[in-house]
N, C-alpha and C positions, 0 to 999 in steps of 0.2 A: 337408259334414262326412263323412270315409271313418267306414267304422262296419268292427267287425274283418269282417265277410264282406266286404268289399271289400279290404281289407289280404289276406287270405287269396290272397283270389283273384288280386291282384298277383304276389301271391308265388311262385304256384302258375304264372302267365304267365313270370315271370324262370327260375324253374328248367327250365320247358322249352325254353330255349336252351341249346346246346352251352358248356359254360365254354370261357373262352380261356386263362385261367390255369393254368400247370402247374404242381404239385408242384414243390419244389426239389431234391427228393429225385432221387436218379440212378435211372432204370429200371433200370440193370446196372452192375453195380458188379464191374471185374476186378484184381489184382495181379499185377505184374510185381515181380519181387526176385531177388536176385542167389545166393538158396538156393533158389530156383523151377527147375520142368521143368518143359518146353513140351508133355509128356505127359499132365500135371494139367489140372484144369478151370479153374485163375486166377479161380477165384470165394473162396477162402481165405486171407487175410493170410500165413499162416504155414503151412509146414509140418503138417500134423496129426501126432499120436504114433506113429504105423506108417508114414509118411513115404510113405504110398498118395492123397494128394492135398495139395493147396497152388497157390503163384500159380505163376504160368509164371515160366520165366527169360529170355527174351527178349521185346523190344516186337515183334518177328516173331508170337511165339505169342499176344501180344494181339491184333493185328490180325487175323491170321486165324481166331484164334474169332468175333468181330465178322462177318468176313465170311464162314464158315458159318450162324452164325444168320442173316445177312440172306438167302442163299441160300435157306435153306430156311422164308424168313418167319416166324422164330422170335423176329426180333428186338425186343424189346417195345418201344412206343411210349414217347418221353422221352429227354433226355438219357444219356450212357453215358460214364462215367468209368475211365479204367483209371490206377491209382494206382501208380505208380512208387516204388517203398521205397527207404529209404535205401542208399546203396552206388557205386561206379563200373561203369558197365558200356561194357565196349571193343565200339566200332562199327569190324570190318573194314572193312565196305562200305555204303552208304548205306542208312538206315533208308530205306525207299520207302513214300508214303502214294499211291494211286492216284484217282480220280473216283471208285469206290464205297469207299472208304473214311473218310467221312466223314458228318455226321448227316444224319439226313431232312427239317430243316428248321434255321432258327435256333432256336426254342424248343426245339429237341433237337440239339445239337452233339455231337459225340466227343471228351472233352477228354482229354489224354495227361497227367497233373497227377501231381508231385512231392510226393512224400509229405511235407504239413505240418512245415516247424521244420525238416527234414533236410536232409542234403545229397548230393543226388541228381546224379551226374556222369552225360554220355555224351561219352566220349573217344574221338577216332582214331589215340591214340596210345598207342603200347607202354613198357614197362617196360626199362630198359635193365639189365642185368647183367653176371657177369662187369667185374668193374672192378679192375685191378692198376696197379702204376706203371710207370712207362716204363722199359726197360732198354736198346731199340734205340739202340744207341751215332749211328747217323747223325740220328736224330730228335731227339737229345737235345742234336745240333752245332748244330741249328735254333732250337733254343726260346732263349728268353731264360734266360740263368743265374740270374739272379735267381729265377724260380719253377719251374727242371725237379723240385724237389723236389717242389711242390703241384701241377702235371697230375698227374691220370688216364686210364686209356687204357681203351676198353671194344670188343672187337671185334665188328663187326655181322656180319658175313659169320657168324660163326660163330652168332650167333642169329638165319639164317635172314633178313637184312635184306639185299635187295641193289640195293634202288632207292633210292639217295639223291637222286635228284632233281637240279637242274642251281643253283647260288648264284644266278645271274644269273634264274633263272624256277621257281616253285614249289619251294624246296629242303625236304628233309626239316630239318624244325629241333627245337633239344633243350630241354626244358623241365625245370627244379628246382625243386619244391616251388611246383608249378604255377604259377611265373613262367616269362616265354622269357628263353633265356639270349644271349646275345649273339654273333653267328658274329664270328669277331679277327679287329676292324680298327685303323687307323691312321689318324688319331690318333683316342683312345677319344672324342671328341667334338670337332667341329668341324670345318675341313677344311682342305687342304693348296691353296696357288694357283696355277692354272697360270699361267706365268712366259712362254711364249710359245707357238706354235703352226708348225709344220713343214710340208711341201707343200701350199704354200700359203700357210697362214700371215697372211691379212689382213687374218684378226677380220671380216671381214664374211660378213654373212647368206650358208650355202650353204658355207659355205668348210668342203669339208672333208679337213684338215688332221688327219693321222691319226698325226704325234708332241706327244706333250706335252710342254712344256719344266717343269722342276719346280729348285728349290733346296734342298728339305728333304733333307737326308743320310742322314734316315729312312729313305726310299723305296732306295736304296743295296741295303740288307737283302732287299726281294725278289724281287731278280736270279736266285736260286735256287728261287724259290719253284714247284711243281707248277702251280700252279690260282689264281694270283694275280687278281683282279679289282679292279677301279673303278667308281665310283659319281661322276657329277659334274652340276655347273649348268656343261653346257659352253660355253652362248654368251646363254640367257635365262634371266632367275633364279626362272622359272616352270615349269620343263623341262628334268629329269632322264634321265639313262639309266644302265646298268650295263653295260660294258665287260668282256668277259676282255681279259687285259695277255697281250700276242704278244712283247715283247721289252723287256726294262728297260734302256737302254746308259747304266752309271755314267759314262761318260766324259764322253761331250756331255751329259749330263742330260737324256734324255728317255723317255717310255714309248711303248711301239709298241702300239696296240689296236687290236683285233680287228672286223670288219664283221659286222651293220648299222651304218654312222654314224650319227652323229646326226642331224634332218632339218633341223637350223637349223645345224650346225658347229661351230667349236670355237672362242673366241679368249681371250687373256692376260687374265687379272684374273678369273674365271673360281673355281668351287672345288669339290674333289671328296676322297675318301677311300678307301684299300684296305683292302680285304675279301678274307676267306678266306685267311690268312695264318696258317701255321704259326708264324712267329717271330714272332708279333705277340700271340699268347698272353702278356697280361700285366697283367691285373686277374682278380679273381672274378669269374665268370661269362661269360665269355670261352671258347669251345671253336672246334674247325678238325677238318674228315670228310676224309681221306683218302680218297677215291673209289678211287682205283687199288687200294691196299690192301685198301677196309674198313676201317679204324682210326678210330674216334673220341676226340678228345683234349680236354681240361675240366679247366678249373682250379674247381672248383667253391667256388662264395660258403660253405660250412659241410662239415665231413664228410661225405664222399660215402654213407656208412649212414645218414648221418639224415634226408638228404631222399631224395623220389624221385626219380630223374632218369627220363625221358620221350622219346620222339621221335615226331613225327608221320609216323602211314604210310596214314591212309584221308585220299579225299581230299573228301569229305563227309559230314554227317553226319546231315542228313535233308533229303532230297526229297520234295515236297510237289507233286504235277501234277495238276493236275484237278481239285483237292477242295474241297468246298463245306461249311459247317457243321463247324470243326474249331476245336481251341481245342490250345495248347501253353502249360503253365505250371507256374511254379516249378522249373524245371529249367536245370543249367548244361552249356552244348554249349562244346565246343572238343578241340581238338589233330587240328586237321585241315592237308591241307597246302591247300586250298580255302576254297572257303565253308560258313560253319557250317550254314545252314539254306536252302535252294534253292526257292521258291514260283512256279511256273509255270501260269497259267490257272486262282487258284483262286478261288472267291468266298467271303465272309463267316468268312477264316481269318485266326487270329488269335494272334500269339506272345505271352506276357503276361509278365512279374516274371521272367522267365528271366534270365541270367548267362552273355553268349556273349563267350569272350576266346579268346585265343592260337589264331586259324584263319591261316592262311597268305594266305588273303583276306579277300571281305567278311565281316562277321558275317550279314548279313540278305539276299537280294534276292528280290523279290517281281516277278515277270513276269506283266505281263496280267493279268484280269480282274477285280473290282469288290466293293470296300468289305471289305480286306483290308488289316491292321494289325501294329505293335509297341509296343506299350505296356509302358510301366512297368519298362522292362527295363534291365540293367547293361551295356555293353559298351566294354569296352577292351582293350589288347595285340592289338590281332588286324592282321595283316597290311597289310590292305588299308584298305578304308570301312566306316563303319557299316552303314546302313539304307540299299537303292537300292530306291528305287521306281521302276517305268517301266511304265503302266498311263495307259489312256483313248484314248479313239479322238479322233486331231487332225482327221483329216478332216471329221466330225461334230460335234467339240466334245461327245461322250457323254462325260462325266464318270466317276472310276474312285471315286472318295471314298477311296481308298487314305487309307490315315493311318500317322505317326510320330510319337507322343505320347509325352510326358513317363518321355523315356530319358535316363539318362546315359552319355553317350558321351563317352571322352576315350582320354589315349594312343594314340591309332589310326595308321597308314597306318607301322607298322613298316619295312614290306619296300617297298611300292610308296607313296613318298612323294607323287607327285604326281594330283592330279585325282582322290583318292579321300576322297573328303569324309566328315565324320559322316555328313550323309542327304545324300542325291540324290531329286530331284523331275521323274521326265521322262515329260511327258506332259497329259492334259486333268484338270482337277477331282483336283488330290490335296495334301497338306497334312503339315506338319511344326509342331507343335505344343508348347509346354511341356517344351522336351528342354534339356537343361546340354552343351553341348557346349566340350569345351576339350583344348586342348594337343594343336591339330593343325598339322604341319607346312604344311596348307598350306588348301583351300578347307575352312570347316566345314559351309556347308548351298549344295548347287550345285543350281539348277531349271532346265528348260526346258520350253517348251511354250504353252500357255493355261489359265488361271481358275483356278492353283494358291495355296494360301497357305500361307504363310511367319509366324508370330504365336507370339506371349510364348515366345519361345527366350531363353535367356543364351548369350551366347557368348563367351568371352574364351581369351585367348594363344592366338590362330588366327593359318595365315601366317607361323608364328615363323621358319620355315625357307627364306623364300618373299618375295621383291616384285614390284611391278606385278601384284597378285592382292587376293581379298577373301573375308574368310569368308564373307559372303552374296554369291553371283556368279551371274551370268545373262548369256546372250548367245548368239547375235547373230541377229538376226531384227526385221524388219518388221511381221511377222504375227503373231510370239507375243505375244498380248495377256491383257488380265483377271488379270493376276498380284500377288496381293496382299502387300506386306512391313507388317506393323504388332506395336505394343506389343512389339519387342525389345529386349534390351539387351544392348548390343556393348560389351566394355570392355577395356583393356590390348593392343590392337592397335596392334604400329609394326612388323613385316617383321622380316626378315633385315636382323643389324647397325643395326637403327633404321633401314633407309633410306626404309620407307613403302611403305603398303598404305594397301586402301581399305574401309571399315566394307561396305558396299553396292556392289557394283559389276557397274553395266550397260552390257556391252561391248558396240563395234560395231553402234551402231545398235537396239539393242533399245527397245522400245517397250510405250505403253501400261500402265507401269507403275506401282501406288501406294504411297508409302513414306508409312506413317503411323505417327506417335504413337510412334518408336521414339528409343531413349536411346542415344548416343552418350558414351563416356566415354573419355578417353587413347586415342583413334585418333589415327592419324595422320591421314587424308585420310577422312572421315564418307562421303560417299554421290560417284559418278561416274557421271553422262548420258553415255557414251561416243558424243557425235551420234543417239541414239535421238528419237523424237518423242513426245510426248503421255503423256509423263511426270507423278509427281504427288509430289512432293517437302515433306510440308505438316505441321503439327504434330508436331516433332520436336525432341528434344533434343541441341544439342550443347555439348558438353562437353573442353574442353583437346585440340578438335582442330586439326589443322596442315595444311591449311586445313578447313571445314567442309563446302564445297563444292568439285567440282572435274565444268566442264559443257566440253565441246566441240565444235565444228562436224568432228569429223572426216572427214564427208563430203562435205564442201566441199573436205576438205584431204588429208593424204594417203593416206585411205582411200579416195579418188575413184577410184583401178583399179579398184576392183570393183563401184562401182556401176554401166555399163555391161551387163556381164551379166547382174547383177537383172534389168535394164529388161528386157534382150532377151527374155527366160523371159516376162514380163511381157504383153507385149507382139505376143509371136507366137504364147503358150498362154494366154495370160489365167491364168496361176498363176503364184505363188512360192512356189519349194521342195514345188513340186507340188501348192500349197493354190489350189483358185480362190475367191480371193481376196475377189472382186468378187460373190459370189452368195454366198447364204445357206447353211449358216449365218453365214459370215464378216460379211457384208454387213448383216446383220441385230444380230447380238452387239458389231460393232465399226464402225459406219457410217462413221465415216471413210477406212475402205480405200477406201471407192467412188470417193473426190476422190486415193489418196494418188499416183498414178502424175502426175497432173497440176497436182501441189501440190507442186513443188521438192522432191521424195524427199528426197534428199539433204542437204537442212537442217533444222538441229533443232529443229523449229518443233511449238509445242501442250504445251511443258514450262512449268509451272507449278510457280513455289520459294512458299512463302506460310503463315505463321503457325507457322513456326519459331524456338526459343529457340536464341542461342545465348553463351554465359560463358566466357571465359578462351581460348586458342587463336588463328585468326581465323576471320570469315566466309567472304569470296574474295578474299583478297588471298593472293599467293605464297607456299608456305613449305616449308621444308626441299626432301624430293624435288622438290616440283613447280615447275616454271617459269613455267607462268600456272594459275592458278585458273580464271577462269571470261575464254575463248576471247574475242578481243573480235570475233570473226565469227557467235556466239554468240547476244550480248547480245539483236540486236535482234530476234531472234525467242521470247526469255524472256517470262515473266511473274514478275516480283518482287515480293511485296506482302506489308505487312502483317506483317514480322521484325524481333525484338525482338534486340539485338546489346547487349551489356554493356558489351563496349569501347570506348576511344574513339579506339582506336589502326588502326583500318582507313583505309584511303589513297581510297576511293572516296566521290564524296561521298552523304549516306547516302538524301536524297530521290530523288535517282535510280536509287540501287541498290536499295531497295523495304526497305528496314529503317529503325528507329528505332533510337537509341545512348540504352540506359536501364535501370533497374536491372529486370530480371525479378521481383524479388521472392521467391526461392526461401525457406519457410519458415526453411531451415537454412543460411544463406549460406555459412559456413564448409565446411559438408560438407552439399553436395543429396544425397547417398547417401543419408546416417542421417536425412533427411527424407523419403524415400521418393521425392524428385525433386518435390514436390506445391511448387507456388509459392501466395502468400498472396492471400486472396480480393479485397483492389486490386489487386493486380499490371495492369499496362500492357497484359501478354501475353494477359489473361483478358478485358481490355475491345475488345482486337484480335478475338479471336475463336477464342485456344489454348483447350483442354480439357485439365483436366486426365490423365496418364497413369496409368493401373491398375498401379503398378510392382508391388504386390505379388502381383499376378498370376502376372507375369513370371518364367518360370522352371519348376521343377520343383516340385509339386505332393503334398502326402501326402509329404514326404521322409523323416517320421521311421515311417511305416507300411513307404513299399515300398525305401529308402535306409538 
């Protein structure tokens, strides 16, 4: 029995340990506001009444108080918060956060935080003024008749602007009532086809054929144009470029563009659009810069007094190097002609509930070092991709724990439509999580590397602009292994024109990877082994896809050029792609490298399909784009087992194809959505060895707190 002198004396033992817990309270607490000088002490909200102290006005002057106090060891132990008041404040030139400025541990971070409820801007973009109508008799010969009345003309030159930037790479672009406005193209949506192709001319790979043939009459109109440009899918419908236009000849119908070519060429059926066209000014929000002049010209969506109109002139808006223990939140970044937020070498920094749109590139990218994130945050309109993460040592297999959690990301890859994804995953141990990604022209979440994952994402109308592509896409590698895809849900994927895309897609040869527990709905083509090995393709849902599988021997077949010089690397360095392979940690993390050189490389051997649903659509049999479904040079190094198919309309027969033809059991037959996808506790599927899927996981998280 304790009697209280023993209770005491416990007690009197606990307290003479060091607590570990801190205060939530901030050690230092500074203001930044936009009635602030950087003179003051940024320890008082507000102005005081003789206007002899208050917060600072710039995040400059925060930071540097921060780092005099640390200089001179003033800085008190805990957490340090500098609060950002409501207001816009214009970033010339990159806010710079450095190695020491940041906290002294995780329990004391520096967090840069947006004043509560408000709306707290940091833009790289100016205010346009001066704006009168057009009078210039030759500019007015240009425009469309129909709206010379509604342009406006605002001249930059004359307020001190004189870097517009190049259409074709980072251009200066104009923003209204903090939307981006549209540089005038032709046609306002969709694109124009080219009809043939000119020296040269043979639509095969390489051909580059440097006239385009065109029919639209349209095009006619920008024979006169200054600084005419193109935008096209010159020969793969996964691979864009933009072109300035060297010579338009209305006669023969053809456009003459300018070098670099493209790296695959150019051939008929084909489709592209011009840009930067004075006479093509002919919707709201539609504007054309005059480079020669200075002139900018805008048909503006409402009275040009009532909104702001904008142009981006910094080309970042905070760099982030070095820094460890930093926190960024409730703040909205944009109007840069770059990337909104730049992270290079930092540890345990972290963007939070931010608001990052209209940059000219990425919103996010995080370079190097370890368990550094974006959470919770909004990003759309901006230029390029969302979230690039590229962090972890491949060599080692040191994991970066990088993270991209539960963001919504849509609208994206304005300016550079291809290969710039909501997130990027490149590298060892980093992860994409709970994010809403949609309404991206083209990849929505793209990984490479080892031991990354991929889990409870939505992702729908990805690819729209885009085939032979896939919102979740990875490739091409032997050795990148440990990469995890589970509890997704992909829905409303069919490509450009409906011709088909792929929900999952693991190109050339990639390996080692697990698809689990993810929801397939209206894809076209659910998940693709592009010849990769040891694959894990297993409790998943599909759903009215065309086909649900799609597996190939490609390197038995015409991907076999390039397995030779694997081998050779292989084999004279004992490495591929510089990784040795065959020794630890490789060897150890993924034991089958040890046999893979001497184990038919080349064939897709060690993929296992098994305990997949799949209702309405087909399994592997042919459909729409695709010619065969599942390779029959393929088949015999598969594992099929144990898949529950609804229909009865598959051509293969179904005991040797490793499924059963039987009702799943979905609790909601009519609609598995409004059922959560959950099937009922007979179900066939559940006696097979499916589990059910966590759909309501799935997705973005807190929507009505941080959404």
């Amino acid at each position: 029995m304790i009697n209280r002198l023993s209770i005491l004396l416990i007690i009197s033992i606990i307290l003479s340990f060091p607590i570990q817990v801190r205060s939530q309270q901030p050690s230092l607490k500074l203001y930044v506001s936009p009635l602030g000088n950087d003179q003051w002490s940024g320890r008082i909200k507000k102005p005081n009444h003789d206007k002899t102290d208050g917060p600072f006005a710039t995040l400059e002057g925060a930071r540097n108080e921060i780092r005099k106090l640390k200089n001179a060891h003033e800085l008190p132990a805990g957490k340090v918060i500098v609060e950002i008041r409501k207001g816009v404040y214009q970033i010339t030139s990159s806010f710079v956060l450095e190695a020491g400025d940041g906290g002294t541990d995780s329990l004391s971070p520096v967090i840069y935080l947006g004043e509560k409820g408000k709306d707290v801007q940091l833009t790289g973009a100016a205010i346009l003024a001066n704006w009168e109508s057009v009078h210039d008799t030759d500019v007015l010969k240009n425009l469309n008749g129909k709206v010379q009345s509604k342009i406006s003309q605002s001249n930059l030159l004359g307020q001190g602007i004189t870097d517009f930037g190049s259409p074709g790479s980072d251009p200066m672009e104009l923003f209204f009532g903090d939307k981006p406005m549209k540089l005038s193209r032709y046609p306002n949506t969709g694109f124009i086809k080219v009809t043939g192709v000119q020296h040269g001319g043979s639509g095969m790979k390489g051909d580059t054929g440097v006239l385009l043939n065109y029919e639209d009459p349209r095009v006619n109109q920008w024979e006169k144009e200054k600084d005419a440009w193109v935008q096209g899918y010159w020969f793969y419908d996964w691979k864009d470029q933009k072109h300035k236009v060297v010579k338009i000849d209305i006669i023969n119908k053809y456009i003459e563009v300018a070098p670099p070519y493209h790296q695959y060429g150019y051939r008929a059926g084909q489709w592209f659009f011009g840009f930067n066209l004075l006479s093509e000014i002919d919707e709201p929000g539609e504007y054309y810069i005059d480079r020669t002049d200075g002139i900018l010209y805008f048909y503006p969506p409402s009275t040009i007094k009532k909104g702001k109109a904008t142009v981006s002139l910094s080309k970042n808006i905070l760099s982030i190097n070095g820094v460890s223990n930093l926190q960024i939140r409730g703040i909205t970044i944009e109007g840069c002609r770059e990337t909104g937020i730049r992270m290079n070498g930092c540890n345990n920094t972290l963007i939070a509930a931010c608001t990052i749109r209209n940059t000219g590139d990425w919103a996010v990218t995080i370079d190097g070092g370890h368990h550094n994130g974006v959470k919770d945050c909004k990003i759309y309109d901006v230029g390029a991709g969302g979230i690039r993460i590229m962090a972890g040592d491949l060599k080692t297999l040191t994991p970066a724990e990088c993270y991209a959690d539960n963001n919504y990301i849509h609208h994206i890859a304005r300016l550079k439509r291809i290969m710039n994804p909501g997130i990027t995953l490149n590298g060892a141990g980093n992860r994409a999580s709970h994010n809403l990604i949609a309404y991206v022209p083209h990849v929505a979440i793209y990984f490479n590397g080892n031991d990354n994952t991929v889990e409870y994402n939505e992702i729908h109308h990805a690819c729209y602009e885009t085939n032979d592509s896939g919102p979740i896409y990875a490739g091409r590698s032997w050795i990148m292994r440990g990469n995890v895809i589970r509890y997704n849900y992909l829905h409303d994927i069919n490509g450009f024109e409906k011709k088909g895309c792929v929900g999952i897609y693991l190109d050339d040869l990639f390996c080692g990877t697990l698809v689990y527990g993810n929801i397939f709905n209206r894809v076209t083509s659910a998940v693709l082994i592009g010849g990769g090995r040891d694959n894990q393709i297993c409790n998943n849902i599909f759903m009215n896809c065309e086909p649900a599988l799609q597996i190939d021997a490609r390197g038995l077949g015409w991907y076999s050029g390039y397995i030779p010089e694997m081998l050779k690397e292989a084999q004279t360095q004992g490495t591929l792609s510089g990784i040795a392979f065959t020794k630890p940690p490789y060897s150890t993390c993924y034991p089958v490298l040890k046999k893979l050189i001497d184990d038919k490389p080349a064939a897709p051997k060690g993929n296992i399909i098994s305990h997949n649903i799949c209702l309405g659509g087909s399994w592997d049999k042919p459909a729409g784009f695709w010619k065969a479904s599942i390779e029959k040079e393929a088949r015999p190094y598969l594992i099929i087992e144990n898949n529950i198919v609804s229909s009865s309309s598959e051509t293969e027969d179904s005991t040797s194809s490793g499924y059963t033809i039987t009702d799943p059991m979905f609790i909601n037959k009519k609609n598995p959505e409004k059922g959560k996808f959950r099937i009922e506790n007979g179900s066939p599927a559940l006696k097979l060895g499916f589990r059910q899927i966590p759909f309501k996981e799935i997705g973005l998280q807190n929507k009505e707190k941080n959404f």
